[in-house]
Each structure stands twice: as C-alpha cells, then as structure tokens.
C-alpha positions as CSV (number, residue, x, y, z in Angstrom):
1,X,5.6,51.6,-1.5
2,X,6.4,54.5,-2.8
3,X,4.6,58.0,-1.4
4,X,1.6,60.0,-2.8
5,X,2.6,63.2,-5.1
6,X,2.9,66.0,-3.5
7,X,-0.3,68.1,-3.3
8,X,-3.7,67.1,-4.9
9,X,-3.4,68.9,-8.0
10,X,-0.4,65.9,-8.7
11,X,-2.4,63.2,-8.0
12,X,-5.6,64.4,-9.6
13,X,-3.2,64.5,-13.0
14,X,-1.6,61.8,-12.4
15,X,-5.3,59.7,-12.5
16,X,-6.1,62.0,-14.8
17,X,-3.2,60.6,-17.5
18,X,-3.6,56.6,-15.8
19,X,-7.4,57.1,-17.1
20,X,-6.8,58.3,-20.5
21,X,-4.1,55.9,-20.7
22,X,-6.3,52.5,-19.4
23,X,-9.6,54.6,-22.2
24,X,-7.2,54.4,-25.1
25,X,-5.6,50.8,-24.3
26,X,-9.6,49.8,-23.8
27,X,-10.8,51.4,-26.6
28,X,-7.7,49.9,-29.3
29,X,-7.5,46.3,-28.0
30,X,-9.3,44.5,-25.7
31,X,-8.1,41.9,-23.6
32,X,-10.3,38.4,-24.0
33,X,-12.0,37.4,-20.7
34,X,-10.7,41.1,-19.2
35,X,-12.2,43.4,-20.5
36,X,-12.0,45.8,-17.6
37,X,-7.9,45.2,-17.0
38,X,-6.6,48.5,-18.0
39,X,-9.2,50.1,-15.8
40,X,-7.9,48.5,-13.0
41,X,-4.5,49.1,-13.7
42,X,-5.0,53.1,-14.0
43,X,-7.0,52.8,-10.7
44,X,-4.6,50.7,-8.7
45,X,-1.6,52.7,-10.3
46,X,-3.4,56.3,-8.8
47,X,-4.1,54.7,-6.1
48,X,0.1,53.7,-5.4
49,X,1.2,56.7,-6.3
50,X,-1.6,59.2,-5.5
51,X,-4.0,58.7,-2.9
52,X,-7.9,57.7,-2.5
53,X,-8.8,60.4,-3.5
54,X,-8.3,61.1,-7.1
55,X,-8.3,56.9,-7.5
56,X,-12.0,57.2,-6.4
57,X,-12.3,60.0,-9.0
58,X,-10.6,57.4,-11.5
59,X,-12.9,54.7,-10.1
60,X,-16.1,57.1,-11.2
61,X,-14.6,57.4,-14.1
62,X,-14.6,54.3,-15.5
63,X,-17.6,52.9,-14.5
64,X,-19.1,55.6,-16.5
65,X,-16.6,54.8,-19.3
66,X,-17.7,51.3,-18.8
67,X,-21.1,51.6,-19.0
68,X,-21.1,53.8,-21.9
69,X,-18.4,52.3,-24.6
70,X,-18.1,49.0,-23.3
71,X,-20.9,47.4,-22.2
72,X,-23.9,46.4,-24.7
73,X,-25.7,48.6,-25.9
74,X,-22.8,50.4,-27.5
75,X,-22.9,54.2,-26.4
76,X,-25.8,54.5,-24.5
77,X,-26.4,54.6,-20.7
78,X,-29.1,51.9,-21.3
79,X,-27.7,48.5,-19.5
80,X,-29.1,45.1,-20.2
81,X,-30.4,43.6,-17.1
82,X,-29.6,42.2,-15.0
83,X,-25.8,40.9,-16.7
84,X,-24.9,45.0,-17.1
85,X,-25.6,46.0,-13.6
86,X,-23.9,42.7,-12.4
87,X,-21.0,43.9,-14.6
88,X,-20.6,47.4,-13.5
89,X,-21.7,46.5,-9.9
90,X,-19.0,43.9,-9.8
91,X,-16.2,46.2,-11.1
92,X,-16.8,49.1,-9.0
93,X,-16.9,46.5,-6.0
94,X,-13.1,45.3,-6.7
95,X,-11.8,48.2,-7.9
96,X,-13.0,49.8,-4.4
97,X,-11.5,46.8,-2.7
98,X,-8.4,47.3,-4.2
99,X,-8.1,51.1,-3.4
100,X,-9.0,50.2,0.2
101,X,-6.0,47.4,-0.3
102,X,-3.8,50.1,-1.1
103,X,-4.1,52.4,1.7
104,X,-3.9,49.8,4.3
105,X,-0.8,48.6,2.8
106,X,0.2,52.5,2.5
107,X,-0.7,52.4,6.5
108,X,1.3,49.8,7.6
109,X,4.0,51.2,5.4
110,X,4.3,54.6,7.0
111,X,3.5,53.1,10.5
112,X,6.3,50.6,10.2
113,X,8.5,53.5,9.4
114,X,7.2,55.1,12.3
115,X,8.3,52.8,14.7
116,X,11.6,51.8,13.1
117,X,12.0,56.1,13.8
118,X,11.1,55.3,17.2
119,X,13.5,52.0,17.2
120,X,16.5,54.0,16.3
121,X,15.8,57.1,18.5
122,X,15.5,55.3,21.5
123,X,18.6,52.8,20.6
124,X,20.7,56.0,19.8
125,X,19.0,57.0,23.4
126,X,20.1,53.9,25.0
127,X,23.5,54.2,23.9
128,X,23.9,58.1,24.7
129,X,23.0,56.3,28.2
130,X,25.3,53.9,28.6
131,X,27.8,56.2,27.5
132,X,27.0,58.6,30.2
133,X,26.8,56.1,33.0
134,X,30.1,54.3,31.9
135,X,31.3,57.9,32.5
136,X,30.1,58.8,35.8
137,X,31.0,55.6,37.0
138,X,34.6,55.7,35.7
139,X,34.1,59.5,37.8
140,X,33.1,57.9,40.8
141,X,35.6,55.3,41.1
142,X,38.2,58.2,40.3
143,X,37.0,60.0,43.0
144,X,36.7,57.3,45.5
145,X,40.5,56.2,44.3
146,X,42.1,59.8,45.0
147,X,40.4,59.7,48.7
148,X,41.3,56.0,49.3
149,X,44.9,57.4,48.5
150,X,44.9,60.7,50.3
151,X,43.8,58.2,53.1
152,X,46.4,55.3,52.8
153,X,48.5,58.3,52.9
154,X,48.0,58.8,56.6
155,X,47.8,55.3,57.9
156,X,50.8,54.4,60.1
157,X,49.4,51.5,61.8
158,X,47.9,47.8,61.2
159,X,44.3,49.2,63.4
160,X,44.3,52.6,61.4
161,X,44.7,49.9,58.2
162,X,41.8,48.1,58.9
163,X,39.8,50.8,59.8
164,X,40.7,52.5,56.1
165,X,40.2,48.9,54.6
166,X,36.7,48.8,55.9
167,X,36.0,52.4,55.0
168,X,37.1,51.2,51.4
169,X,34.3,48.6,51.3
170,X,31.9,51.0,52.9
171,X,32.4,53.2,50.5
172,X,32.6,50.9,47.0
173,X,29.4,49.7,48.0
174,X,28.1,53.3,48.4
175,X,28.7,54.2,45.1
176,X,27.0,50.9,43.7
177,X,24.0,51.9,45.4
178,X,24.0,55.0,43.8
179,X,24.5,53.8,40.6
180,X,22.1,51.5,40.8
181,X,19.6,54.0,42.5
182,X,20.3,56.7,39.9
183,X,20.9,55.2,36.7
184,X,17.6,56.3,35.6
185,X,17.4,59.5,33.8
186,X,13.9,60.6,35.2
187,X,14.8,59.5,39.0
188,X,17.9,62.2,38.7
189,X,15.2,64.8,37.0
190,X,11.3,65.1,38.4
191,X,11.8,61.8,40.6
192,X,14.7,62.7,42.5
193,X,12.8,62.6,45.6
194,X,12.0,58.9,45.5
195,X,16.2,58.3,44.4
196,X,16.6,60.2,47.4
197,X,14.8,58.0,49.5
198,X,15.1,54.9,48.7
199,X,18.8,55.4,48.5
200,X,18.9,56.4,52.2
201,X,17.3,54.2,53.0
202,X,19.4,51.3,51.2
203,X,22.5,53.2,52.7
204,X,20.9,52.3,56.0
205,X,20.0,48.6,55.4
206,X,23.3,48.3,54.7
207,X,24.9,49.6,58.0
208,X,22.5,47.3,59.9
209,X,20.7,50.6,60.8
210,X,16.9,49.7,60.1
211,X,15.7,51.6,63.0
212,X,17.0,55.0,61.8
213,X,13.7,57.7,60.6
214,X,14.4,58.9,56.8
215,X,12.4,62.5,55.7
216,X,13.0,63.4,52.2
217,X,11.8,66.8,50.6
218,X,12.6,67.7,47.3
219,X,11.5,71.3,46.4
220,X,13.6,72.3,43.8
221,X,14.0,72.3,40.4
222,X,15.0,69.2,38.3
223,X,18.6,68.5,38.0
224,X,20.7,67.7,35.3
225,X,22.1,63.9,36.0
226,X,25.7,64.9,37.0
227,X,24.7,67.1,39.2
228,X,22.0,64.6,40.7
229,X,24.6,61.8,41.0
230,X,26.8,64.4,43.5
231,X,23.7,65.2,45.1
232,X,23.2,61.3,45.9
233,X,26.7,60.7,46.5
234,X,26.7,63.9,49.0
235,X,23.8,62.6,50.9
236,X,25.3,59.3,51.3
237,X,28.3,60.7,52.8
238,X,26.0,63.0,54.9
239,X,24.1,60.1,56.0
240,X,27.4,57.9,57.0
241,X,28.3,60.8,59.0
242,X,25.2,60.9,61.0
243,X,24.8,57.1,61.5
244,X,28.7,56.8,62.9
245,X,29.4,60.4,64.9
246,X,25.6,61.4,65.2
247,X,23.7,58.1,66.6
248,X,27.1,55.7,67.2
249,X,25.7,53.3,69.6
250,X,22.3,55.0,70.3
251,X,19.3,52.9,68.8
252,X,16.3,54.9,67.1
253,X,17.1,58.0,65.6
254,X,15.7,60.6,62.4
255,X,17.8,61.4,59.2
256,X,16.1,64.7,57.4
257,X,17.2,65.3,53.6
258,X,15.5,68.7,52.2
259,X,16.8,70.1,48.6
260,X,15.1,73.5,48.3
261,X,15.3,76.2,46.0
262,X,16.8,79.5,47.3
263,X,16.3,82.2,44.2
264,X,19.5,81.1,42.1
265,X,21.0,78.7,44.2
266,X,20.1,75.0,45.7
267,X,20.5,73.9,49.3
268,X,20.7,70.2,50.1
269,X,20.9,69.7,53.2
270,X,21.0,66.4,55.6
271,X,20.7,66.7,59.1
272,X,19.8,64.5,62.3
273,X,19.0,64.7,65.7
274,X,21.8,62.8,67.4
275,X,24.4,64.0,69.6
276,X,26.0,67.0,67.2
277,X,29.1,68.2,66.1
278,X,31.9,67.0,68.5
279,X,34.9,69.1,69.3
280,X,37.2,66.7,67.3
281,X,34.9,66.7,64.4
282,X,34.6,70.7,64.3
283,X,39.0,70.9,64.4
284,X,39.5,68.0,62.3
285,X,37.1,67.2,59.9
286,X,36.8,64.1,59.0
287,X,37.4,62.3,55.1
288,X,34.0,62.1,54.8
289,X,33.7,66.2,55.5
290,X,36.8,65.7,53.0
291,X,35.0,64.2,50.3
292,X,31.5,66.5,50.3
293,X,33.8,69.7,50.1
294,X,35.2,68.0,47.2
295,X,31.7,67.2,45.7
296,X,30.1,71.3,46.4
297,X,33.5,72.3,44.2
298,X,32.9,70.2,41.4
299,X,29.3,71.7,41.6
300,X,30.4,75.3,41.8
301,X,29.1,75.5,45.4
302,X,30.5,75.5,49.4
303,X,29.7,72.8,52.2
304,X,29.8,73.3,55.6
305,X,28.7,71.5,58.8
306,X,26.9,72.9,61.4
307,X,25.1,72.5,64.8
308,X,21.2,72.5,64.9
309,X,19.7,74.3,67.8
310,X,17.5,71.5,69.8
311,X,20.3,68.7,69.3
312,X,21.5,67.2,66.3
313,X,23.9,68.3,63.6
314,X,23.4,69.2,59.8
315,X,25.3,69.2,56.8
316,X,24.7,71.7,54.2
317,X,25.5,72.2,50.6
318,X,24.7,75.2,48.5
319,X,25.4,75.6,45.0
320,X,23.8,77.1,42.1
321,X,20.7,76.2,40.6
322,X,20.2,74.2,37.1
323,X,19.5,77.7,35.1
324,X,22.9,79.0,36.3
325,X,25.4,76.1,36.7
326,X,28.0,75.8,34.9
327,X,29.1,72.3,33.1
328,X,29.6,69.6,35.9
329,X,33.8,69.3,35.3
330,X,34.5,65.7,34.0
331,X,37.5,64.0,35.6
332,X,40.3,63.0,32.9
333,X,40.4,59.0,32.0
C-alpha cells in the first residue's frame, strides 16, 4: 500500500479533489441500487493515499452532501424518518469502517516492513559474525600451528615426542573452549567477566583439576573481540602454567584472574598460590611463556612472569587500553 502524501496540506487536497470528484460523478449519473458508491470511493481513495485525517474530513463531507442533494427532500436538511437517518447513519457507519480498515492494513504494512528491516539487519549481523569468527579461528589455529612447529623443532627424542604430542591435544582443545566460550559478541564486551570464568573453569575440568579455587575480576573497560579472544587465550595459557609448574601434584589450590584499568593501559593478570617460579622456569621459559609474549605483541603490550610475595607466582600482561589500541594485526591466510 502505497504511503500517505507528504505533509497535511497534500492529503487535505488530495480529499479535497476525491470529494469533488465522487459530488460531480453523484450529481451527473447515479449508480442504481448505489447511490452512495462514488462517496466511498473518494473516502477510501484519501484514505489509501492520505491518512485518517482528511478521509474523516471527506467522510463529513459527504454525509452532508448526502443529506442535502441526495436524499429526499431534495436540498433541504430536513430527512424523512426514520429511512433518511437509517441512510445517512448507515453510510457514515461503513465509510468509518472502511477508514479504520485502511489504517490497520496501513499498520501491518509499515510494521511488516519494520521487521523485514530488522530481519535483514540482524542476518547481515549474523554473517558479519560468522565472518569474524571463521577469522579468529583460522588466527588461532595459525598461531597454535607456528608453536606446534617452533616445538617439533626441538624434539630429538620418542619421550620429548609424546610429551609435544600431548601438549598438541592440550592445546587444540584450549582453543575450542575458547571459541566456544567467546563466540559471543557481548561475553567478549560488558560480559567478559563471566567468559572469564567459566572458561577457567572449563580449562580446569578438563585437566581433571576440579579442586583448583577460580577468582575472576574484571574492572576494566569493554574490549573489542580480538582483543578479548587473546585475553582468553592468555589466561588459558596462564592457567596451564599454574596447574602444571604451580600446583603439579599438590591437591587444592586458588587461580586469581584480575583485568584492571591502569589510566591508558590494561593489566590482566593470573596468578596462584602454589609453589612459584622455579629456577628452570625463570632461565628457560617455557613455550607456554613462549606463546603469551607472543599474544602481549600482537596486542601492542609486554608479558612477564613474576614471583608474588607470600608464595605463588603471577603472570602479568599489560597493554594498552580499548581507547588507545591500535588494530589487533590479522595473521595472513
């Protein structure tokens, strides 16, 4: 259907000329057994193309047009009773039926175009969605593939083989689970906290580690999904860490994860309260150290490990905050 004329002044003419037009075709030849037809017409033509408003006015207009040329007594006001009334009661009760008629169908019109708007926005949504997941995931396998690599690299024996094999699985799966945990727009934005969380906490079902303590805090701005994904991806490496050079074989135990805002920069950081940083691990980090350095470039930032007073150890990763990062670098296909 189409739209009412812009402005009233359009529509009022336009009733304006459907009146005169339905008065002339009355008054020069009148249809047997409808005598009201062209009055109808000019009403339900305003009321298409106009609105309610000036069809009402048309409506008014030719009940009085009605009463006064058509109906008996010719030119008067005077109406025989009780057929006139009847008459004139029973046209302006169908013509305001049929203006009603026409708005509802006007209102379903426009509110069917409404929600085919909202169809294709949030279609065009989903696919900018998919697109950007099939990206970061392409990115994580990348990533995981150059460090499975730099690893087979330095394996020259059948144990150090199966201990990279199983580091391979380990670490597939990680990335599933963050995936899966942060596919999500609004969990990598205002609910990154719960991501967070229930990631860790996944991470440690996993490693058969159900008796490990998770604290998240999440006191920082929202994050823009790349850099959310190496956040999660960072504290999943963080975590490994702690559960296998941290606790090893001690039972019970408390992972912290904290991302605070520092003026213009962000620190994540994960710590633990196990045994600390070893010497071995302090001269040779390990690839999981590997990897997180890795993750702080592509984010513009630095990582470091460090001893917490008390016991424990603590990674840390600082990088700048959303209103100051630059693009998270994509990794060539």
């Amino acid at each position: 259907m189409a739209g009412p004329p812009r402005g009233p002044a359009r529509g009022l003419a336009l009733g304006a000329a459907s009146f005169a037009v339905a008065f002339l075709l009355r008054q020069a030849a009148s249809i047997e057994g409808a005598p009201f037809a062209s009055f109808f017409l000019a009403i339900g033509v305003t009321a298409a193309f106009a609105d309610w408003r000036p069809a009402a006015a048309v409506l008014t207009s030719s009940v009085a047009a009605i009463w006064y040329f058509v109906l008996p007594p010719d030119r008067s006001f005077d109406l025989l009773w009780p057929q006139g009334a009847v008459a004139v009661g029973s046209f302006a009760l169908v013509a305001g039926a049929l203006i009603v008629l026409v708005e509802l169908v006007r209102a379903g019109a426009a509110q069917l175009r409404a929600q085919r708007e909202e169809i294709d926005r949030l279609l065009a949504h989903e696919r900018h969605l998919r697109q950007e997941l099939q990206h970061r995931m392409a990115s994580s396998i990348q990533s995981l593939a150059a460090v499975l690599s730099l690893q087979a690299s330095r394996v020259s024996s059948v144990a150090e083989a199966q201990v990279a094999l199983a580091d391979a699985v380990q670490r597939l799966h990680n990335v599933a689970l963050v995936h899966r945990r942060m596919k999500d727009p609004e969990l990598a934005g205002e609910r990154l906290a719960e991501a967070l969380d229930a990631l860790t906490l996944d991470l440690l079902r996993s490693v058969g580690r159900s008796d490990v303590a998770v604290e998240v805090v999440v006191e920082a701005s929202p994050l823009e999904h790349g850099a959310a994904i190496l956040v999660a991806m960072t504290v999943v490496e963080a975590v490994m860490n702690s559960v296998r050079h941290g606790f090893g074989d001690r039972p019970g135990g408390t992972i912290s994860v904290a991302l605070r805002q520092e003026g213009a920069t962000l620190s994540l950081t994960v710590g633990d309260d196990g045994q600390g940083l070893c010497g071995v691990l302090q001269d040779a980090p390990r690839f999981g150290v590997t990897i997180m350095e890795g993750f702080a470039q592509r984010l513009g930032g630095e990582f470091h490990l460090e001893n917490v007073p008390g016991g424990g150890a603590r990674a840390v990763l600082n990088f700048p905050s959303p209103a100051t990062q630059r693009p998270i670098p994509r990794l060539n296909a």
